[in-house]
N, C-alpha and C positions, 0 to 999 in steps of 0.2 A: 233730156234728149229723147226723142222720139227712136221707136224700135228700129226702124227705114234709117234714120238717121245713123244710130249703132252698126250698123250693118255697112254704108256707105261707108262709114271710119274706119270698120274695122276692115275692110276688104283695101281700102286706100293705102294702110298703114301694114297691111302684107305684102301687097304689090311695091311699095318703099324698100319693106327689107329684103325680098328680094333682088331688088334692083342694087343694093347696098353689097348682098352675098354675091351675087355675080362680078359687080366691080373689084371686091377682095381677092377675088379668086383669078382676077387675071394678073396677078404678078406687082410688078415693079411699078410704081407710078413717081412722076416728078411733080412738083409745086414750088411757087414760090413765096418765101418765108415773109413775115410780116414785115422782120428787120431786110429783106433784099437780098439774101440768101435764098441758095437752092436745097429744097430738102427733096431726100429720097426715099421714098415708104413702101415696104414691103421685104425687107432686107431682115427682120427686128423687131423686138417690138416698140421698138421706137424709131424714129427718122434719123437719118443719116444727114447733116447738113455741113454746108461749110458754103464760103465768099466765091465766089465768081473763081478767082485769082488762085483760090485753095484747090478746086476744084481741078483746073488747069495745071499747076502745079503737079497734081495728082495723076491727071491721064498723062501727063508727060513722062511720068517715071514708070508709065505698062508694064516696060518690055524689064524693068529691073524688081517690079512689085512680082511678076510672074519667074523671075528666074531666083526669086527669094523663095516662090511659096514650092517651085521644083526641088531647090538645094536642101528644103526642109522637109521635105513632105512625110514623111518617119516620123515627124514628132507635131505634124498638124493633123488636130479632128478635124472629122467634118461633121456638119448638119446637116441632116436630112430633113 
């Protein structure tokens, strides 16, 4: 590879990650899973997924997921 040419790759391929570290840094992002699942990334170091129906399931129980995490709050950590 020509020196011009190192130069074009390497400047292409910091601009990438860049663009890579800005995406990371904005939080929470959704996608969908290979199998048809919603996965959730930035939670973890890994995704959070579950079926359509699980998910729904899940916001349905809000207001009793938050009056669990009230009842307990004395013996839940948190992350920072």
């Amino acid at each position: 590879m020509a020196d011009e040419d190192l130069k074009a790759e390497l400047e292409r391929l910091r601009n990438e990650n860049a663009s890579l570290k800005k995406g990371a840094a904005t939080g929470i992002r959704m996608k969908v899973s290979e199998k048809g699942a919603v996965s959730i990334y930035g939670m973890g170091r890994f995704p959070v997924t579950l079926y359509k129906e699980q998910w729904l399931k899940l916001l349905d129980m809000s207001p009793e997921i938050r009056n669990f995490i009230a009842e307990n709050d004395a013996h839940l950590k948190t992350k920072e």
